[in-house]
C-alpha positions as CSV (number, residue, x, y, z in Angstrom):
1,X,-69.1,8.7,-19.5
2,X,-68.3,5.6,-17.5
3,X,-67.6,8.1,-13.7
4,X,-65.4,4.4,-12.5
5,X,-63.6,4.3,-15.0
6,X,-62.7,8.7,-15.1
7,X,-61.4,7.9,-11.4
8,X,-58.8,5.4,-12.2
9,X,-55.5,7.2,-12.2
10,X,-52.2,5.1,-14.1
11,X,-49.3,4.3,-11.3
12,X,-46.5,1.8,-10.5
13,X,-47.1,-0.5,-7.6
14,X,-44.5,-1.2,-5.3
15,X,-43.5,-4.3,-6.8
16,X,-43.1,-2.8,-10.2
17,X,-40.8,0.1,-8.5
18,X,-38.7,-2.3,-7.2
19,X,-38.4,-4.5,-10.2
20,X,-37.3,-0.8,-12.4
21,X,-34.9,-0.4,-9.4
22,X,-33.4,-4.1,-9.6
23,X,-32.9,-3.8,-13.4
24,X,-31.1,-0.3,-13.4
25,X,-28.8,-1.8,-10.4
26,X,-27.9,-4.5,-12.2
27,X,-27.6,-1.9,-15.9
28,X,-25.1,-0.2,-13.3
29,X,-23.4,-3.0,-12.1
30,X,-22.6,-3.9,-16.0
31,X,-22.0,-0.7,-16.9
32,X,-19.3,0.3,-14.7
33,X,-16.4,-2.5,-14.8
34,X,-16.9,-1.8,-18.7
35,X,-16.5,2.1,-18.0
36,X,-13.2,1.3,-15.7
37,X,-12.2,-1.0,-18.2
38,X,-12.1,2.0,-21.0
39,X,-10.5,4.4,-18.7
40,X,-7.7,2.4,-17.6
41,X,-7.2,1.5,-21.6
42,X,-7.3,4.8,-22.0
43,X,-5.2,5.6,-19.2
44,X,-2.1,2.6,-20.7
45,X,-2.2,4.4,-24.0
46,X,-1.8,7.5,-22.5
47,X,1.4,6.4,-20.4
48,X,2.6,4.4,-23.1
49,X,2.8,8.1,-25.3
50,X,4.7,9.8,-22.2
51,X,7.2,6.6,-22.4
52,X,7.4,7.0,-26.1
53,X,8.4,11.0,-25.3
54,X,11.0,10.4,-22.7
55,X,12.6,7.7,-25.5
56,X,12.5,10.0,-27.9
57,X,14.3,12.4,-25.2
58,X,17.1,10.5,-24.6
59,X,17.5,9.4,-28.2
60,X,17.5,13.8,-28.8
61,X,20.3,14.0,-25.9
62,X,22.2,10.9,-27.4
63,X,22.2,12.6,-31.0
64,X,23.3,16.1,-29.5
65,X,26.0,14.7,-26.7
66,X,26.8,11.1,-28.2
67,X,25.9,9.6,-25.7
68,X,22.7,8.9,-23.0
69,X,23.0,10.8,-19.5
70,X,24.1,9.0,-16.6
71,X,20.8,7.4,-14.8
72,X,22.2,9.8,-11.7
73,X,25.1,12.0,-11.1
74,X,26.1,10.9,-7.4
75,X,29.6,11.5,-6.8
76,X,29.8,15.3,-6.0
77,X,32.9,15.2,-8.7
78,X,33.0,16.4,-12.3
79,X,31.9,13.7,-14.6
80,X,31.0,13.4,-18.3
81,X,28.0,15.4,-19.3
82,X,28.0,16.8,-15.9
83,X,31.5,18.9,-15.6
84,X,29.8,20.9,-12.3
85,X,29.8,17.5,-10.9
86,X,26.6,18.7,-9.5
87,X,23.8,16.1,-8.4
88,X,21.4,15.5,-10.9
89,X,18.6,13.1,-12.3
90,X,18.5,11.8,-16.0
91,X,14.9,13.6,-16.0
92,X,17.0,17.1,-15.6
93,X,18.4,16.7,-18.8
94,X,15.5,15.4,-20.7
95,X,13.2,18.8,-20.0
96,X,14.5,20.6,-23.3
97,X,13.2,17.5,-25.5
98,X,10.0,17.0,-24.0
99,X,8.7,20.7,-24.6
100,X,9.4,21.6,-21.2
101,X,12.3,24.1,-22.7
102,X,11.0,26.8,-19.5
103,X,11.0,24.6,-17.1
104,X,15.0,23.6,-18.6
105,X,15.6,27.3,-18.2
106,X,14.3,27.3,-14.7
107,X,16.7,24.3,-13.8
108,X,20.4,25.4,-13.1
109,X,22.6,22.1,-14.2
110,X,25.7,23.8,-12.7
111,X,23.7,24.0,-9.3
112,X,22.2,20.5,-7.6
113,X,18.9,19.4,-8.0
114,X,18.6,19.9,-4.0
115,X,20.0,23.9,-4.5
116,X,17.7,27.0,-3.6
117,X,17.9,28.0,-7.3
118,X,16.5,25.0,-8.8
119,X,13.2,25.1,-6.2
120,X,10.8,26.9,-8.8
121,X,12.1,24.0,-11.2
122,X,11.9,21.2,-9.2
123,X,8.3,22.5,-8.3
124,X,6.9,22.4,-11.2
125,X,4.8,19.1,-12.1
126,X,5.5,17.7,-15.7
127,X,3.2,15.7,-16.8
128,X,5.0,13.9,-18.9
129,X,6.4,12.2,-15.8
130,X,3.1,11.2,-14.1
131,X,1.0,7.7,-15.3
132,X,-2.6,8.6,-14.9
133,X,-3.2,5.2,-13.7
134,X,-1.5,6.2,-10.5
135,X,-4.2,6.6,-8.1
136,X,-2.2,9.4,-5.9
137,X,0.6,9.6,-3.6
138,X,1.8,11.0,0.4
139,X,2.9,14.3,0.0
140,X,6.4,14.7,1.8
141,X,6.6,17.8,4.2
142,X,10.1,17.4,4.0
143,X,12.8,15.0,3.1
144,X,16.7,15.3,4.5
145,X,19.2,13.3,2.0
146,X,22.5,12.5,2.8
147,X,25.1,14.0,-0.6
148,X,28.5,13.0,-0.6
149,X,30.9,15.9,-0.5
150,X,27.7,18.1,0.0
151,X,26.7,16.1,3.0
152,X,23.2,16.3,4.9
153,X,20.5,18.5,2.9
154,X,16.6,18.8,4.0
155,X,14.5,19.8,1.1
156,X,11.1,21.3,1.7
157,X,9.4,18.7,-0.8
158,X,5.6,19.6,-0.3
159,X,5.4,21.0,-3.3
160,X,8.5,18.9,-5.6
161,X,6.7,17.6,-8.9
162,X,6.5,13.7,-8.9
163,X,7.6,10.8,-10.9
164,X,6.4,7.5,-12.1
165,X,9.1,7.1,-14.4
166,X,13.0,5.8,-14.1
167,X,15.7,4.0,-15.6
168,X,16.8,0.6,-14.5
169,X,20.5,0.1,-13.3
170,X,21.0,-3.4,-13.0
171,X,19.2,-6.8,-12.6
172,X,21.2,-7.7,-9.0
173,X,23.6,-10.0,-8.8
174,X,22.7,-13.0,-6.7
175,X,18.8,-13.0,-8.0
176,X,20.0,-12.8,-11.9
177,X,22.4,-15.7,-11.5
178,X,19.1,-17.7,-10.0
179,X,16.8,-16.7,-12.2
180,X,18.9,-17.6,-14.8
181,X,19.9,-20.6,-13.3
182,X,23.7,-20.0,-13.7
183,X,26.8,-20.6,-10.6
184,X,27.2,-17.8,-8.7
185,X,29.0,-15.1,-10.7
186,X,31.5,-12.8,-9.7
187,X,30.2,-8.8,-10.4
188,X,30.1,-8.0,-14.1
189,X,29.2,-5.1,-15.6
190,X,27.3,-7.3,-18.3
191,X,24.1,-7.4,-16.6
192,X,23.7,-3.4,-16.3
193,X,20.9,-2.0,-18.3
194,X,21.0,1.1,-20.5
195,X,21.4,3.7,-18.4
196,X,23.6,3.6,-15.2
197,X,24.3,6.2,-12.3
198,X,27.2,8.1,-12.8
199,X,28.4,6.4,-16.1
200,X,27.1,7.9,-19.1
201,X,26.6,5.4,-22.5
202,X,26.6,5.2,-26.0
203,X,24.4,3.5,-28.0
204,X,27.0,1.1,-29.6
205,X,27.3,-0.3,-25.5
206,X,24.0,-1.8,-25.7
207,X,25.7,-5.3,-27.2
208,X,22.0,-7.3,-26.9
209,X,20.4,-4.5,-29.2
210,X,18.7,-1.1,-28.5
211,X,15.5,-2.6,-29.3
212,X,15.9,-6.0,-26.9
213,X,16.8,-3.9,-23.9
214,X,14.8,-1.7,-21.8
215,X,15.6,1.5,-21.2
216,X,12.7,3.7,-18.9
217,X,10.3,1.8,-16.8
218,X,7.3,2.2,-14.5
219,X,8.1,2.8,-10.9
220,X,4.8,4.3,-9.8
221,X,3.4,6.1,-6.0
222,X,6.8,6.9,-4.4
223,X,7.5,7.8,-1.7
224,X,4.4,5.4,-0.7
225,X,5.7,1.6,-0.7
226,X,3.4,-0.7,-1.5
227,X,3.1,-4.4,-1.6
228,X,0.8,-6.9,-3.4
229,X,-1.8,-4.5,-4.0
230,X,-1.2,-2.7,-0.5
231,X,-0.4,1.0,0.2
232,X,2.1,-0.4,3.4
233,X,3.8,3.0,4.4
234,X,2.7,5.9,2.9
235,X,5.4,8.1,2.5
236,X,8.0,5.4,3.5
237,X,10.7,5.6,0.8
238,X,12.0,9.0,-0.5
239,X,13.9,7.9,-3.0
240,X,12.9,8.9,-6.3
241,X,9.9,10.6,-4.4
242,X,10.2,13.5,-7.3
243,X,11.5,13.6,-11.0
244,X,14.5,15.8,-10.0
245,X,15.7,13.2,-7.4
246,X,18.9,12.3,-8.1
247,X,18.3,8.8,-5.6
248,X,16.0,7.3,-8.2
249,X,17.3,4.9,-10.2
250,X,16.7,1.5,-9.1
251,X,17.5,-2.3,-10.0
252,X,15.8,-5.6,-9.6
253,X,16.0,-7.8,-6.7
254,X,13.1,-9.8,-7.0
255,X,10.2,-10.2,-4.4
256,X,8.2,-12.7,-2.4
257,X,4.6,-12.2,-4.0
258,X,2.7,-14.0,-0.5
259,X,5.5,-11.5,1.6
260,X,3.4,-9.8,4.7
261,X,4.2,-6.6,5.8
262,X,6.3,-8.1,8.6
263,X,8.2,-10.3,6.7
264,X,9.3,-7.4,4.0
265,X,10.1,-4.6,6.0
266,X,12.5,-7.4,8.3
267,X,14.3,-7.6,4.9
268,X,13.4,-11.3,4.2
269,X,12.0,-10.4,1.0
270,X,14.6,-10.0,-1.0
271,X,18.6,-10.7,-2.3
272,X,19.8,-7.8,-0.9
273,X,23.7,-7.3,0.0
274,X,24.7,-10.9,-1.2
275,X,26.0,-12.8,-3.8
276,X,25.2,-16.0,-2.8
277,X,21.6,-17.6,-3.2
278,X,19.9,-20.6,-2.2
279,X,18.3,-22.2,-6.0
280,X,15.2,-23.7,-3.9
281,X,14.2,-20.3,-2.7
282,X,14.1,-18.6,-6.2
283,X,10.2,-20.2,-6.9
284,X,9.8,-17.8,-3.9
285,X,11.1,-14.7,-4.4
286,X,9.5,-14.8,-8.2
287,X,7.7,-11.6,-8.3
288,X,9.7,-9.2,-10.7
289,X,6.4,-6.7,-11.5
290,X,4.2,-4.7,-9.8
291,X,4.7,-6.7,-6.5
292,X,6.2,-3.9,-4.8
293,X,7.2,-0.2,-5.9
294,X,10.1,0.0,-3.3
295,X,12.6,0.6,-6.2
296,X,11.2,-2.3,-8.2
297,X,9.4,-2.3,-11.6
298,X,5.6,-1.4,-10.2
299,X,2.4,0.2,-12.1
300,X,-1.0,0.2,-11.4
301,X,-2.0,-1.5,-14.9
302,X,-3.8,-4.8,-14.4
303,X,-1.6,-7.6,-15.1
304,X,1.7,-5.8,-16.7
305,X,3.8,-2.8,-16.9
306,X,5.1,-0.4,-20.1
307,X,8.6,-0.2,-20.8
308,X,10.5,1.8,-23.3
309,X,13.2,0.2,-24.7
310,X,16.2,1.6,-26.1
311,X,15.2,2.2,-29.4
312,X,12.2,4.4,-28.3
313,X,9.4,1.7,-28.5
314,X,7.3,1.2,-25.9
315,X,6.1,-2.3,-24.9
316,X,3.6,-4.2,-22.6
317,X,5.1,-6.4,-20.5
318,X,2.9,-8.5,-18.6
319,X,3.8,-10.6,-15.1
320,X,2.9,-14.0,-16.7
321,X,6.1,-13.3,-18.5
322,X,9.1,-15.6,-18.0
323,X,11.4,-14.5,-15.5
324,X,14.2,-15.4,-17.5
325,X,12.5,-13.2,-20.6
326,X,12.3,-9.9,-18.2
327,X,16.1,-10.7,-16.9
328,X,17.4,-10.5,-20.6
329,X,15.5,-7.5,-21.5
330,X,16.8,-5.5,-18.4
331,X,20.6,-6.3,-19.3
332,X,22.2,-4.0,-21.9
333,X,25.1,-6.8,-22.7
334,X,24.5,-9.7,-21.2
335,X,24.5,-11.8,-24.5
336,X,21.4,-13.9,-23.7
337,X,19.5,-15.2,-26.4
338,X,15.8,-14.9,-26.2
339,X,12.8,-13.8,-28.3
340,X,10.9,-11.0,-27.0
341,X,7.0,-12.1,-26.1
């Protein structure tokens, strides 16, 4: 027996270590933006079904009532589909056609959303309601609203379930007529979408076609507002900060993508409260998706946003998109002609 040899014992050197290290670092570093990448597919498909359930929701209520729910029930007066003339969100009414028939039986229509009642309702997180692309959101101690009729009301919201989802209630005024490149226009109800607060519709409304028109988008993280890929103010906009939130519905005004947080919360970002518009500033205030979730069209999907339209399909709509193209599927009878991308 060669004694030299029996005395050698098999190890890595350093330099070997470090090269096994290097190569399972950079194994890592491949393997993990391909990982995100299936989870956030994963994560679409999965919102795109709850879309594709709240469609089929609405097209239930539609066959039972004749007609959709109003987006919201405001007014504090009695109103079709809402004789109480109790506040309510189009999500109250889509519980018994989601499978969420205890939860319906919880929620008192003939009582507000906001009523001591409702609480174990309102609650209750449905998940139908939630993208899980959403990275999380500012739990709200307590929010106060202002009701008409009812008047001031603080709701202990730590526990309210949360939303993701909402209807669409017009593409505003001033920003429509720019990005469509039209004169200004006087208001006109053409350029509502499906579903409208206080106002329920029927299907035969929809003059641009059910399946042109969308009906439930993405407005993801309220109450936090974020901007261009910012969480700005957590827990800074409490409307439509929980599905039963009769405040949610929202319309388009169109944003400043380069906007710093200055510049939007001084109200420079947007159209708001006029009918009048400048056609040289309308390259700036381009944005239309996930730019900002403070009551605009926002997800946390790279590069687009799902939308069910009125006919119950669910689409991807990216931000390359045409301006023009996302106008004209937003509007319910605006008579544009257009092909969907």
């Amino acid at each position: 027996m060669n004694l030299k040899q029996s005395n050698l014992r098999s190890a890595f050197t350093l330099i070997e270590l470090l090269v096994v290290i290097a190569i399972i670092a950079v194994l890592i570093g491949l393997l993990v933006p391909a990982v995100q990448k299936v989870r956030e597919a994963a994560n679409r498909m999965s919102c795109q079904n709850n879309l594709k359930q709240l469609g089929l929701a609405m097209h239930g209520y539609h066959d039972a009532n004749k007609f959709f729910p109003a987006s919201s029930y405001t007014t504090g007066a009695a109103a079709v589909g809402n004789p109480s003339g109790t506040f309510h969100a189009w999500r109250a009414f889509a519980l018994d056609y989601i499978e969420q028939g205890a939860i319906g039986k919880l929620y008192d229509r003939n009582q507000s959303w906001f009523a001591a009642a409702n609480s174990n309702a309102v609650n209750t997180n449905v998940k139908t309601y939630i993208c899980p692309s959403t990275p999380g959101r500012t739990l709200l101690s307590s929010v106060t609203k202002s009701f008409k009729v009812v008047g001031n009301v603080t709701i202990n919201s730590a526990k309210c379930g949360p939303t993701d989802y909402d209807t669409m209630n017009t593409f505003k005024l001033a920003p429509y007529t720019a990005a469509m490149g039209l004169p200004a226009l006087a208001s006109t109800s053409a350029i509502n979408s499906i579903m409208y607060k206080d106002t329920p519709t029927t299907m035969g409304m929809v003059m641009d076609g059910l399946s042109n028109t969308g009906m439930i988008w993405e407005c993801s993280a309220r109450p936090d507002v974020w901007l261009n890929g910012k969480n700005i103010a957590p827990g800074g906009n409490n409307q439509g900060f929980c599905w039963a939130d009769s405040d949610g519905p929202f319309s388009v005004d169109l944003i400043d993508p380069t906007a710093t947080v200055t510049q939007y919360t001084a109200g420079t970002h947007a159209w708001q409260g006029t009918t009048t518009f400048n056609n040289a500033q309308i390259s700036k205030y381009s944005a239309f998706m996930n730019a900002s979730n403070d009551n605009e069209v926002f997800s946390f999907h790279s590069g687009g946003s799902n939308v069910c339209m009125g006919d119950g399909s669910v689409r991807y709509l990216t931000t390359s998109m045409d301006v023009k193209t996302f106008a004209c599927i937003v509007t319910a009878a605006g008579g544009e002609v257009f092909n969907l991308p």
